[in-house]
C-alpha positions in Angstrom: -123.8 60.7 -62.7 -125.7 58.5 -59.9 -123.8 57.0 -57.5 -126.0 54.4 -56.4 -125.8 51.9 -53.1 -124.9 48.9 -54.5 -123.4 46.2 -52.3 -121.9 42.9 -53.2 -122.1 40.3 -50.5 -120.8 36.3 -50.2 -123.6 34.1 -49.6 -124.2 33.1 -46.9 -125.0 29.4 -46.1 -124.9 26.3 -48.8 -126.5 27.3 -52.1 -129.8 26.3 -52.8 -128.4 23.3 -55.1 -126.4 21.8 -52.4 -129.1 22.0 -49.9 -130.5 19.0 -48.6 -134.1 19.6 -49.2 -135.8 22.4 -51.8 -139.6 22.6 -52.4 -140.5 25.0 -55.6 -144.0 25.6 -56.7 -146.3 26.6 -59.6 -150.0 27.6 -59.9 -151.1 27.4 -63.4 -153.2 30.2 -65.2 -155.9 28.7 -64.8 -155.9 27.9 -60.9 -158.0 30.9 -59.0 -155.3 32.7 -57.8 -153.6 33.0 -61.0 -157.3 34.2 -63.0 -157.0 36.8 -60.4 -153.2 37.9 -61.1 -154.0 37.1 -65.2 -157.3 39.8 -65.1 -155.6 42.1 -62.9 -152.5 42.9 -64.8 -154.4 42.7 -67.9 -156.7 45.1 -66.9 -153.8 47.2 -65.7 -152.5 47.1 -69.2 -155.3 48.4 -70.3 -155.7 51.1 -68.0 -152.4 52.4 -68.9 -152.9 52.0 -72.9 -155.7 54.3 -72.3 -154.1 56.9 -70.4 -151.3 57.1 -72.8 -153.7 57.5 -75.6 -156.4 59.5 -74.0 -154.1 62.0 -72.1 -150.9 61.2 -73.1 -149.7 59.8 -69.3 -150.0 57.0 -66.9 -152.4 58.2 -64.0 -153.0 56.6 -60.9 -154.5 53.3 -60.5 -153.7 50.1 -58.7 -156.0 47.0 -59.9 -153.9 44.5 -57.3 -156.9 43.5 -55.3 -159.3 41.6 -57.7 -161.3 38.9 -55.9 -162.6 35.7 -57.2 -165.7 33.5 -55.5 -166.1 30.3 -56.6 -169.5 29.1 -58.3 -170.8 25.5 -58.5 -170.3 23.0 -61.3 -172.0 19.4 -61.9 -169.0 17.9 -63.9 -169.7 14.8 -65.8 -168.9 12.2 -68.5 -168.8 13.4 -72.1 -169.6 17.2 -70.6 -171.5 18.6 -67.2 -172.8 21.9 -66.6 -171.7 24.9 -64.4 -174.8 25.3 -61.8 -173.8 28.4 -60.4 -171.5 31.2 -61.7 -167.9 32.1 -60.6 -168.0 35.8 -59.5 -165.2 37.7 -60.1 -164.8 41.4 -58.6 -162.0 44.0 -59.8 -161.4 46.1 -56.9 -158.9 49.2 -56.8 -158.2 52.7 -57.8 -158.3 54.4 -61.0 -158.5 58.0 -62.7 -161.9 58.8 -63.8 -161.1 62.3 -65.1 -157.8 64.8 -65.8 -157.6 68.3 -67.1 -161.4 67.6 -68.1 -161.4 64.7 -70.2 -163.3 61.7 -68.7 -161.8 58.2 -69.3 -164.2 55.0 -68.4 -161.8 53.5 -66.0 -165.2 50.7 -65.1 -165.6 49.7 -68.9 -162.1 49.5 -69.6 -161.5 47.5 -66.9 -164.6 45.2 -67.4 -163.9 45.1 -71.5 -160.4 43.8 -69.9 -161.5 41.3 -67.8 -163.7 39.7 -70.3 -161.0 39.6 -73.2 -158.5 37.7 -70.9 -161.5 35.4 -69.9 -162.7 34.9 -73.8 -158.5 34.3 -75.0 -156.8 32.3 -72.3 -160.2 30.5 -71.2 -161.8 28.1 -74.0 -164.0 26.4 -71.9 -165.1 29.0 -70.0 -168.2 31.1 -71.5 -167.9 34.3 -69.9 -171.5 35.9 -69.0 -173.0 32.7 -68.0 -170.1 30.5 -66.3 -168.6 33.8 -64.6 -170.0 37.2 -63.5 -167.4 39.8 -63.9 -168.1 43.3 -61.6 -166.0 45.9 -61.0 -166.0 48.6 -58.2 -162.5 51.2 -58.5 -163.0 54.3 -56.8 -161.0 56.7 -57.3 -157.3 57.7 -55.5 -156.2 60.7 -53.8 -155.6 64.0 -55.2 -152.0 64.0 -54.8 -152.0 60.7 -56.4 -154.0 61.4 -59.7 -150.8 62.1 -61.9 -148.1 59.6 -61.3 -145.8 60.7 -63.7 -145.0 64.1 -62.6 -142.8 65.6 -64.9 -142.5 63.2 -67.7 -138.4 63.5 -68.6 -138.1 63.2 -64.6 -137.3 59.4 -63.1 -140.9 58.6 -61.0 -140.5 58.8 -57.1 -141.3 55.9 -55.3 -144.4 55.3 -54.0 -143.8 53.3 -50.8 -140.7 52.1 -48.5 -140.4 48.2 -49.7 -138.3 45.9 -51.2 -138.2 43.7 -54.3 -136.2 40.3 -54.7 -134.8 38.2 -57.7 -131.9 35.3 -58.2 -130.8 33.1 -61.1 -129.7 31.5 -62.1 -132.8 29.2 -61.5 -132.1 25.7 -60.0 -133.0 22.3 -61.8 -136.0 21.6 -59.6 -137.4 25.5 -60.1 -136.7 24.6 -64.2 -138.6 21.7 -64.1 -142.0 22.7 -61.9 -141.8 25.9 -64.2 -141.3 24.2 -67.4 -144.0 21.8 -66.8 -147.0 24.1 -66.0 -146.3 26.0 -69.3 -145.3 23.6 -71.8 -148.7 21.5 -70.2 -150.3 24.5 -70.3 -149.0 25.1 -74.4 -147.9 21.8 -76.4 -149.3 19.5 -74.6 -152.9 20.5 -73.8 -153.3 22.2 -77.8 -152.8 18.1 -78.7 -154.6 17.2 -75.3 -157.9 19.1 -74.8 -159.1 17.1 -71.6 -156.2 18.6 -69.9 -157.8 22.2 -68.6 -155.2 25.0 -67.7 -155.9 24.5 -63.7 -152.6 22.8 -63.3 -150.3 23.2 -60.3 -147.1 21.8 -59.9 -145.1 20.9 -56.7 -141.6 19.7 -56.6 -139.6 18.6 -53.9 -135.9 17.6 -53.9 -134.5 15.1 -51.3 -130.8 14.7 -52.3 -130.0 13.6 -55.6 -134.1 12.7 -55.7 -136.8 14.6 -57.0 -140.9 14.2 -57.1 -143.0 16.3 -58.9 -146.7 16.4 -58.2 -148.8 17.5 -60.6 -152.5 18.5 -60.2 -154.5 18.9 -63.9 -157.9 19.4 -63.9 -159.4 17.3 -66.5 -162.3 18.8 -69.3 -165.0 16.8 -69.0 -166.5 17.1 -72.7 -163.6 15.7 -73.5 -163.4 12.4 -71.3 -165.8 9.9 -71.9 -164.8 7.3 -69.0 -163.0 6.8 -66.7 -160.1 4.6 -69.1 -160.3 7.5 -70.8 -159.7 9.6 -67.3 -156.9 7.2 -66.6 -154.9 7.7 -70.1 -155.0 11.1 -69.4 -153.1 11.3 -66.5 -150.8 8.4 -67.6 -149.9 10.9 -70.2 -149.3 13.8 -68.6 -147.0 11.4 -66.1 -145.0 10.2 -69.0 -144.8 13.6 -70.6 -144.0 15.2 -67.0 -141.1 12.4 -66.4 -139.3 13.6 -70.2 -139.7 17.4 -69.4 -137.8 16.2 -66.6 -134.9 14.7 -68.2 -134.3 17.8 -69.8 -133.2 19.8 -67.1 -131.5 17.0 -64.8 -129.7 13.8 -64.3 -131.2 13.3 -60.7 -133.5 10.4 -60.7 -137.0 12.3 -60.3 -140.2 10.5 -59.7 -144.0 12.0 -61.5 -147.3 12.0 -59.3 -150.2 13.0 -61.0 -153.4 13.6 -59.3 -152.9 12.0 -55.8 -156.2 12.5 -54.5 -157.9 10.4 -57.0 -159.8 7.3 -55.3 -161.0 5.4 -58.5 -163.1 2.8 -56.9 -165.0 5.6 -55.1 -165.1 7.2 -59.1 -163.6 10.1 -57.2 -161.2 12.0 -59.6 -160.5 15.7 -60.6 -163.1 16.0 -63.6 -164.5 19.8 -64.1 -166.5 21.2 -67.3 -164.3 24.4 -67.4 -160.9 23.3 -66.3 -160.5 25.0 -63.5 -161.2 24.3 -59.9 -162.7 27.9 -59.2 -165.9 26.4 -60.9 -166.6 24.5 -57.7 -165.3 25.6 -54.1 -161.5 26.9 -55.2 -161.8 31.0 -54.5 -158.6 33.2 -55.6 -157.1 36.7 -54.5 -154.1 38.7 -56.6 -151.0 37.6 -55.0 -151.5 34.9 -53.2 -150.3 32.4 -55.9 -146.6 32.7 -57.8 -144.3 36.0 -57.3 -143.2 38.0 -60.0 -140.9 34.8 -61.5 -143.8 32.9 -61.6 -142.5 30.7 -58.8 -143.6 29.8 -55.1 -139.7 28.9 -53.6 -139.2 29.1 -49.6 -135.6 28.0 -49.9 -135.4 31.8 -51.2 -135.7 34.9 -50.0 -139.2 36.0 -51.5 -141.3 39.5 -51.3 -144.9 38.9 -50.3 -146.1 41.9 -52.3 -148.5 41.1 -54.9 -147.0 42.6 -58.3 -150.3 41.6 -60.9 -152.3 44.8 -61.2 -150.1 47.5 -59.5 -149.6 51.2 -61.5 -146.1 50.2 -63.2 -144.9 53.7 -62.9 -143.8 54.4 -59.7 -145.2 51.3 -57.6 -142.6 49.5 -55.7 -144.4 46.4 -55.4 -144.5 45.8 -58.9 -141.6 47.4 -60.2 -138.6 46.3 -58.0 -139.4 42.4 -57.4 -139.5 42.5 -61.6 -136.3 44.7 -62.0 -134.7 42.0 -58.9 -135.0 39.1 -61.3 -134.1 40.3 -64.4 -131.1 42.0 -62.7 -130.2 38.2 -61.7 -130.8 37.5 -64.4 -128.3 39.9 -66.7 -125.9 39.5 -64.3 -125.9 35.7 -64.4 -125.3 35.7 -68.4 -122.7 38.3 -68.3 -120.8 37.8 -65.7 -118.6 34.5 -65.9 -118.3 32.6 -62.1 -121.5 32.9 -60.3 -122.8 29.8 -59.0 -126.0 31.4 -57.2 -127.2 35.2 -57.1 -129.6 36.8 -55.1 -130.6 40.3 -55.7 -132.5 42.7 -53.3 -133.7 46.3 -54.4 -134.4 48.3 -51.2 -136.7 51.7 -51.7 -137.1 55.0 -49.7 -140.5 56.5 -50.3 -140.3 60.1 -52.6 -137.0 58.9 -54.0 -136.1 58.4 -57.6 -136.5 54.7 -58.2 -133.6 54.1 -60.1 -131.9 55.0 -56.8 -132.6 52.4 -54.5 -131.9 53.0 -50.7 -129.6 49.9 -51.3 -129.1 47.3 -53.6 -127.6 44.0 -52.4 -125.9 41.6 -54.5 -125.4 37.9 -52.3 -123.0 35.7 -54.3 -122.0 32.1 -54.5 -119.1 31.2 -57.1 -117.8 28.9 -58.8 -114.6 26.7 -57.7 -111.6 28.9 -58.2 -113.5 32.4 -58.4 -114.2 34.9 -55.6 -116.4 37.6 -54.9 -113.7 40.2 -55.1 -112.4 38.7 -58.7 -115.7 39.4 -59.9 -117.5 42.3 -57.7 -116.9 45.4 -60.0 -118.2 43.4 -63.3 -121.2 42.1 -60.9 -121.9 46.1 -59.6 -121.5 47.9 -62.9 -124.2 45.8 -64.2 -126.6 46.1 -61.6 -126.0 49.9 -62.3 -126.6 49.3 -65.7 -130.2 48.1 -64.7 -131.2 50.6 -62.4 -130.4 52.9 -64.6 -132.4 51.7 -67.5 -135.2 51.1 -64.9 -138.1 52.9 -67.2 -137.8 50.2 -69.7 -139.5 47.8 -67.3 -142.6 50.1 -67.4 -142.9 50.4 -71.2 -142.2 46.6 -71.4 -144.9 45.7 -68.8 -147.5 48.1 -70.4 -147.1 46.3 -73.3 -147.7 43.2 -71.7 -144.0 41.8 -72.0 -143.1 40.7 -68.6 -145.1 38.3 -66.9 -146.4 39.1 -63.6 -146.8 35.9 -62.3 
């Protein structure tokens, strides 16, 4: 049996709920950086689909640094036109050929790329309002086979870390809440609302604003009243998500930069900002809980696109949250956990160099009441650490 470094710590400091001010964040799928994290851990799926069925193993490739140039868009009343394409370049590493069997890594990879365009996309006509290219060359020799032997746990790639805590806080539920349920409900009944839609809170006390950013379809906006109720509604809709998840008084701001008497207002024919001046890179939008929170410890590692074998990156910052996660639900007493997943490069990733559990509880419990419960889970976890790859092959666990 493993005996794995697994620490239990008190938190240190005031929990992020007692804090006197938290900022959280959200960039929707359609806001650049989030195309690029959608198209590179789809085309990742793919990728590994294809190993499996082609050679019967995941190979080497990383995806994780897809690139997206804005083009040029004339938006308009009752529908504009996109003057200039939005390029978007997957770059990375893939394996072209094993034992003598060739797999098309490129047209994998671009028939990827244009099937997450075509599904998530509506407005968006992929061939004329975006240029997809791809450029993977090919890894290392030592790197061709990640798998090694397949009953063996993979060795980790690289010395980094991964992070995760739950359970999340009102002002994390509400910013997340509202990009998707916008980005599902709401915009199927709404169609001028496009799926460029970023969302900001900020908690001051007991108070809470939300700014939300929603780029508006143009084909389906006549006017500008029409403009206006669309963003009236998304405020009213925004303020009852709200009341959902708290009893703070919280506040809706929806599209502060408009200037109506200048007609200046967020209007775009594909509904999403990377039709006109907005470029995007993988990773630099949410991390792997589809948050942006600096009142937490985060990892700066982009996860989208990275081999979900043996890569670190990927593997450890989605493994840190769901550990939170599991831990949170089955262990009675935690206010606040934070999870960090340390590795050792050519180690056995369900053996982390250490893993650190930081804990806030509840009135009346302490750490030491609940410390074995909170370590035999995490061991639970690691040791059940393969599942994550299977589950993100199959395009399970969200990325972003």
């Amino acid at each position: 049996m493993t005996e794995r470094n697994i620490r239990v710590e008190p938190t240190e400091g005031r929990p992020v709920e007692q804090q006197d001010v938290e900022i959280v964040e959200r960039k929707g799928i359609g806001h650049p950086d989030s195309i690029c994290d959608g198209v590179a851990e789809h085309v990742s799926e793919a990728l590994a689909r294809a190993y499996l069925d082609r050679v019967g193993t995941v190979l080497h490739y990383n995806t994780d640094e897809t690139q997206l140039v804005a083009g040029n868009a004339a938006p308009a009343f009752g529908g504009g036109e996109v003057q200039e394409p939005i390029y978007l370049l997957i770059v990375g590493r893939a394996t072209k050929e094993y034992e003598g069997t060739r797999i098309p890594a490129d047209t994998i990879a671009l028939e990827a790329a244009r099937e997450y365009l075509d599904s998530t996309f509506p407005q968006l006509d992929v061939g004329t309002d975006v240029i997809v290219d791809v450029r993977l060359g090919e890894g290392s020799g030592d790197l061709q086979e990640v798998f090694g032997d397949e009953e063996a746990v993979p060795m980790a790639n690289d010395t980094s870390y991964g992070v995760g805590h739950a359970p999340l806080s009102e002002t994390e539920r509400i910013v997340y809440n509202t990009e998707r349920r916008l980005n599902g409900e709401y915009s199927d009944d709404n169609p001028a609302v496009g799926q460029d839609i970023k969302v900001m809170g900020k908690r001051e006390g007991d108070h809470i604003d939300v700014t939300v950013a929603v780029a508006a379809v143009d084909a389906y906006v006549d006017s500008m009243a029409d403009y206006r109720e669309m963003v009236e509604g998304v405020r009213e809709y925004v303020a009852d998500i709200a009341t959902e998840y708290t009893d703070r008084s919280v506040e809706v701001h929806v599209n502060t930069a408009d200037d109506y008497d200048e007609g200046a207002i967020y209007l775009t024919t594909t509904g999403t900002s990377a039709e006109q001046g907005d470029d995007g890179s993988v990773g630099r939008g949410n991390r792997a809980n589809g948050l942006i929170t600096p009142n937490r410890p985060m990892s700066m590692e982009a996860t989208s696109g990275k081999n979900p074998v043996n890569h670190i990156g990927k593997i450890y910052n989605l493994l840190s949250t769901e550990i939170a996660q599991s831990v949170v639900e089955q262990v009675e007493g935690i206010q606040q956990l934070q999870i960090r997943l340390l590795s050792q490069i050519g180690q056995p990733i369900d053996n982390p160099h250490v893993a650190e559990a930081t804990v806030a509880t509840e009135e009346g419990v302490t750490v030491a009441d609940i410390e074995d419960d909170i370590e035999a889970t995490v061991d639970e976890e690691l040791a059940n650490i393969t599942d994550i790859t299977e589950r993100v092959i199959e395009g399970e666990l969200s990325t972003f």
